[in-house]
KEKE-44447 format. One record per atom (N, C-alpha, C, CB): x negated, z negated, y. Coordinates in steps of 0.1 Angstrom, whole numbers, padded with zeros to 4 digits, always signed. Atoms other than C-alpha are relative to their C-alpha. Glycine has a CB too. Layout:
% KEKE-44447
XZY
...
//
This chain:
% KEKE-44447
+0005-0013-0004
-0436-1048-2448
-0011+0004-0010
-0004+0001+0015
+0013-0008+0008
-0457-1024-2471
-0015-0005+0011
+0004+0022+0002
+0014+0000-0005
-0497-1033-2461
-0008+0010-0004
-0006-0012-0003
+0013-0009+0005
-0527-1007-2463
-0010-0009+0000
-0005+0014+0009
+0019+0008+0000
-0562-1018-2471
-0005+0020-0002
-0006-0017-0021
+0002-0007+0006
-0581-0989-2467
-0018-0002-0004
+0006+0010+0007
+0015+0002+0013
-0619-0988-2491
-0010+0009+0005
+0002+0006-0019
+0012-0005+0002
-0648-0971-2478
-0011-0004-0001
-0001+0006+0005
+0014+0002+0000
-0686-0969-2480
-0009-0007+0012
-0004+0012-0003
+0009+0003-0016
-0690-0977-2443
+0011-0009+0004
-0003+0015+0014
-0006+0011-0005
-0676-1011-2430
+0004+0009+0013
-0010-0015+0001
-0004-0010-0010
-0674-0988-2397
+0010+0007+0001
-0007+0007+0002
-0011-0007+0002
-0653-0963-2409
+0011-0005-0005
-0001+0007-0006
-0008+0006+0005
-0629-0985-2426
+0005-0006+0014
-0004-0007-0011
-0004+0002-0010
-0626-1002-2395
+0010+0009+0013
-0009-0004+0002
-0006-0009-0009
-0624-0974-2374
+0015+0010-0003
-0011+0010+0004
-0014-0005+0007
-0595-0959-2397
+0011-0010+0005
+0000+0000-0018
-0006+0008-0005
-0577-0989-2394
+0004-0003+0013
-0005-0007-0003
-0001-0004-0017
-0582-0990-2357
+0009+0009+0006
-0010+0006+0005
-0009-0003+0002
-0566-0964-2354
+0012+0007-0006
-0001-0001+0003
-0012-0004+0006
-0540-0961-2375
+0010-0009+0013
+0002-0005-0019
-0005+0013-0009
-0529-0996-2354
+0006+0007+0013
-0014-0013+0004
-0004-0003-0014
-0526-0973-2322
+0011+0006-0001
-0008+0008+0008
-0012-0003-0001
-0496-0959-2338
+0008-0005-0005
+0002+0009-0001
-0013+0007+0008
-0480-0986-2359
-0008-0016-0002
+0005+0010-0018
+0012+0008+0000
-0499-1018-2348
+0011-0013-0007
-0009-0003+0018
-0003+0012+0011
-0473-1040-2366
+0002+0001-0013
+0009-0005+0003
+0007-0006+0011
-0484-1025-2398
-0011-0007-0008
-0004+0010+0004
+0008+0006+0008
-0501-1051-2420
-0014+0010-0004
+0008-0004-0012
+0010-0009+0001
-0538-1030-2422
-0012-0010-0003
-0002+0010+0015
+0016+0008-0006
-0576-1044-2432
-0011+0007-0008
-0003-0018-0004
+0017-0010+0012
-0609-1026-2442
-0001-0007-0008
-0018+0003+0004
+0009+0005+0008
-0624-1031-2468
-0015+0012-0004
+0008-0005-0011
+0014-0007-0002
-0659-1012-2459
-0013-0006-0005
-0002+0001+0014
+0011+0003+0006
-0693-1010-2472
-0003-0017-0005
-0010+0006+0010
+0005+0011+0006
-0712-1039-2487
-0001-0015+0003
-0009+0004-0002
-0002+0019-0007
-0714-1083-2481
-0010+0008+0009
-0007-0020-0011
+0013-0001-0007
-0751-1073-2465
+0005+0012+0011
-0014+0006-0012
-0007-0009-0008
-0731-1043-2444
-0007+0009-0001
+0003-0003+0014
+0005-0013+0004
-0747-1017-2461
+0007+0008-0005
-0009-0001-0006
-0003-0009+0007
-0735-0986-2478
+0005-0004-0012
-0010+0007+0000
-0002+0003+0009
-0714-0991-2507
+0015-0003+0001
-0009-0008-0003
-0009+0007-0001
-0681-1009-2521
-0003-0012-0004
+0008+0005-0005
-0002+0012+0004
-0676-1042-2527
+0008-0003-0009
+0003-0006+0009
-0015+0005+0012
-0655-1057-2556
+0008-0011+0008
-0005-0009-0018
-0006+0009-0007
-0650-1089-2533
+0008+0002+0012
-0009-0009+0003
-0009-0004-0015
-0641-1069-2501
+0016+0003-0005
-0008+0017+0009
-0010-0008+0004
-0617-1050-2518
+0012-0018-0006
-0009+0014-0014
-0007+0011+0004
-0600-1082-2535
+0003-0010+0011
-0007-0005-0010
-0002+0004-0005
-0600-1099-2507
+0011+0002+0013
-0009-0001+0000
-0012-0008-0015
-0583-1076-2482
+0011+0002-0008
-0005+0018+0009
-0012-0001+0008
-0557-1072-2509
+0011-0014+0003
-0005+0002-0017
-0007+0016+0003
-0550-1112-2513
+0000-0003+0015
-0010-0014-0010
-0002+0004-0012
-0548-1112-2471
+0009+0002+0004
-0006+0003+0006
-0012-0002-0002
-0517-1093-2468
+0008+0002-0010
+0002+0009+0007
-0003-0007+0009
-0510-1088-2499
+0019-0007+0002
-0013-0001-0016
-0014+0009+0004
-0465-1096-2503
+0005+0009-0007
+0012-0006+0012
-0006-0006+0011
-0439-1084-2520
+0008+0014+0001
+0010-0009-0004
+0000-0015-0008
-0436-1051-2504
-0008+0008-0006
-0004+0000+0013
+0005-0007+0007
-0463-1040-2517
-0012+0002+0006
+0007+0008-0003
+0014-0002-0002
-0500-1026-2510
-0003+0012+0000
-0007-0006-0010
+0006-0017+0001
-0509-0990-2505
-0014-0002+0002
+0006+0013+0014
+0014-0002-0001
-0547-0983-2510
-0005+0014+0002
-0006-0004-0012
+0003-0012-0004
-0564-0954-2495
-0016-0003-0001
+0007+0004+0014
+0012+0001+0003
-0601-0952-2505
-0006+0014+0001
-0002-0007-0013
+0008-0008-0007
-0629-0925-2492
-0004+0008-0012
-0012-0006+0009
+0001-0013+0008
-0643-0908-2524
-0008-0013-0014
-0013+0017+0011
+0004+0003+0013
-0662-0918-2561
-0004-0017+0001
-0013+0010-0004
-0001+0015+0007
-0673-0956-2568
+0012-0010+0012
-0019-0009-0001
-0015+0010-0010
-0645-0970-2538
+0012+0004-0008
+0004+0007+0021
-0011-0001+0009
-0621-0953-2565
-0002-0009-0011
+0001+0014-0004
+0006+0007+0016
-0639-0971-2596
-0001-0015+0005
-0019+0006-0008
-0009+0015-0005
-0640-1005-2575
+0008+0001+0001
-0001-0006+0011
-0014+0003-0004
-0606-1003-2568
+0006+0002-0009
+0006+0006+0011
-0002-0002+0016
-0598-0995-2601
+0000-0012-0004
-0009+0008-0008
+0003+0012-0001
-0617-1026-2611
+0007-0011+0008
-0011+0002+0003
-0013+0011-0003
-0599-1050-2585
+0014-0005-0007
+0005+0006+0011
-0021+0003+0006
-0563-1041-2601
+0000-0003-0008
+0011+0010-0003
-0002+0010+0011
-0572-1049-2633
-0001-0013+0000
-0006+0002-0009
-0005+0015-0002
-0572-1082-2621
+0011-0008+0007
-0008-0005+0005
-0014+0003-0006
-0543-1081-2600
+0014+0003-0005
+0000+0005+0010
-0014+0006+0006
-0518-1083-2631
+0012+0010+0007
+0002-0020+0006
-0009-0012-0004
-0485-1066-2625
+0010+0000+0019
+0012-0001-0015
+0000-0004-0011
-0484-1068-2586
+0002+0012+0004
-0008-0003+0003
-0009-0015-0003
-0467-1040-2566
-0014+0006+0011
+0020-0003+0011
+0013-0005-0007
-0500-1022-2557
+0000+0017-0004
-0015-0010-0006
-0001-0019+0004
-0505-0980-2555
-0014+0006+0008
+0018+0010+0009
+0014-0010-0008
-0541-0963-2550
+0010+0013+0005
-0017+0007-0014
-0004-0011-0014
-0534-0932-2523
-0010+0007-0006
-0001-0005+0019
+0008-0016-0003
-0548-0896-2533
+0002+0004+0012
+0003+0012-0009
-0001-0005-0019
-0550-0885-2495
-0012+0001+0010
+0009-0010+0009
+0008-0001-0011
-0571-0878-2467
+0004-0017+0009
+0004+0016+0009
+0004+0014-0008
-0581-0913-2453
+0004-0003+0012
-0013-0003+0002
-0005+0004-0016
-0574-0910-2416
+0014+0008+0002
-0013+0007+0012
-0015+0000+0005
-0545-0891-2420
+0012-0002-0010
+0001+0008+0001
-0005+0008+0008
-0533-0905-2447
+0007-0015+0005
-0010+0000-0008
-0004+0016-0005
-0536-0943-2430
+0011+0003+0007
-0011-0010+0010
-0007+0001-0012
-0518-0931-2399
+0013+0007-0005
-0008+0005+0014
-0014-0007+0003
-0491-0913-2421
+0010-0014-0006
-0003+0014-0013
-0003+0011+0008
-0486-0947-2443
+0004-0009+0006
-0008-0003-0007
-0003+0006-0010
-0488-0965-2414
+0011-0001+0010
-0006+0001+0004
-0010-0005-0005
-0463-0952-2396
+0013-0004-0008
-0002+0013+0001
-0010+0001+0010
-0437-0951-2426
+0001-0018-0003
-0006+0011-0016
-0004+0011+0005
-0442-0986-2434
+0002-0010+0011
-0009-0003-0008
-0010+0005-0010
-0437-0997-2398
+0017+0000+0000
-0004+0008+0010
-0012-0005-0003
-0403-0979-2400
+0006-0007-0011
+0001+0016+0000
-0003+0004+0012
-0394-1002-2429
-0002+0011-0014
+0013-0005+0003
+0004-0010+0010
-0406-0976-2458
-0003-0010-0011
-0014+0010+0006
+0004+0002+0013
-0407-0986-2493
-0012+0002-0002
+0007+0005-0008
+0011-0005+0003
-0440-0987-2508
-0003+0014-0010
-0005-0010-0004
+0002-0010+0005
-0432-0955-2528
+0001+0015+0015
+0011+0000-0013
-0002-0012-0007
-0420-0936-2493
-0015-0001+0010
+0015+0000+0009
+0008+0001-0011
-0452-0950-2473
-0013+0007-0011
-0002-0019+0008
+0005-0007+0008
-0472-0935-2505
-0001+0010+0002
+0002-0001-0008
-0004-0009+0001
-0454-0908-2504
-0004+0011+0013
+0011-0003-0003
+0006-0007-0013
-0463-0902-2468
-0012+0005+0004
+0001-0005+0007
+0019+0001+0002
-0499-0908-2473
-0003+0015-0011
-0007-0021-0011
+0004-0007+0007
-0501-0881-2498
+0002+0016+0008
+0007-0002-0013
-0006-0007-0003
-0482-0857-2477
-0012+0008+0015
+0015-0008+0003
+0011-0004-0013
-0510-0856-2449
-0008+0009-0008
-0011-0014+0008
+0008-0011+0003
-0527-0834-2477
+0000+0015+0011
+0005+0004-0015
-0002-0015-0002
-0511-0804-2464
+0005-0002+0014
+0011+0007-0012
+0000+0005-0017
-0509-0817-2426
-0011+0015+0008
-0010-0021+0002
+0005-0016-0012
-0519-0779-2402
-0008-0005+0011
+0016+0009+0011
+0006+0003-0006
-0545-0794-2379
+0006+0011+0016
-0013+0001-0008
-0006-0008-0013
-0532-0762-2353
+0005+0011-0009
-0011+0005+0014
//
C-alpha cells in the first residue's frame, strides 16, 4: 500500500494531520515528520528520512509538506533516496492527507493517491 509522510514545521501539526487523516483510512501507512530533534520549529533532514525508511515499500511514498524549507528538506532527503518510488504532493496538507489517504486505502497506485492529494486544491469547503 502507497504510505504518506507528511513534513511540517510543527511536530503537532504533522501529527495532528496524520491523526486525522487515520480517522478515515487508519490502515493507511501515515508518519509525521514535524518540527525539529529538540521539538522546536523547523524541519529536520533526519525526521524526514526517517519516516520515509519506516514505511517506506514498493508502492511507493507520497509526501505532503506545509510550505518553504519542509519543501528544500525534502528535496534534500530524495537526493539520497536513489531511484525509489517517491512523489512530493503540491496540495493543501490536511486535505490533501485525508484525500491520499483515502485513495491509497482503496488500493490506489501511487500516481492516483497523488493525484488525489492534488485534487483537494479545488475541494468547495460549502
Amino acid at each position: 500500500m502507497v504510505g504518506i509522510v507528511v513534513v511540517s514545521h510543527s511536530q503537532k501539526l504533522a501529527e495532528s494531520v496524520v491523526e486525522l487523516a487515520a480517522m478515515m483510512a487508519p490502515e493507511t501507512p501515515m508518519v509525521p515528520a514535524g518540527g525539529m530533534d529538540d521539538g522546536g520549529f523547523g524541519t529536520s533532514y533526519e525526521k524526514i528520512y526517517d519516516a520515509i525508511n519506516s514505511i517506506y515499500s514498493e508502492d511507493g511514498i507520497a509526501i505532503l509538506m506545509d510550505l518553504g524549507s519542509a519543501v528544500m528538506t525534502t528535496e534534500m532527503v530524495l537526493e539520497e533516496m536513489g531511484d525509489r518510488k517517491i512523489k512530493m504532493v503540491d496540495c493543501p496538507v490536511v486535505e490533501g492527507a485525508i484525500s491520499a489517504a483515502v485513495d491509497a486505502a482503496g488500493g490506489g497506485t501511487l500516481e492516483s493517491v497523488v493525484e488525489s492529494a492534488k485534487m483537494a486544491r479545488t475541494m468547495n469547503k460549502f
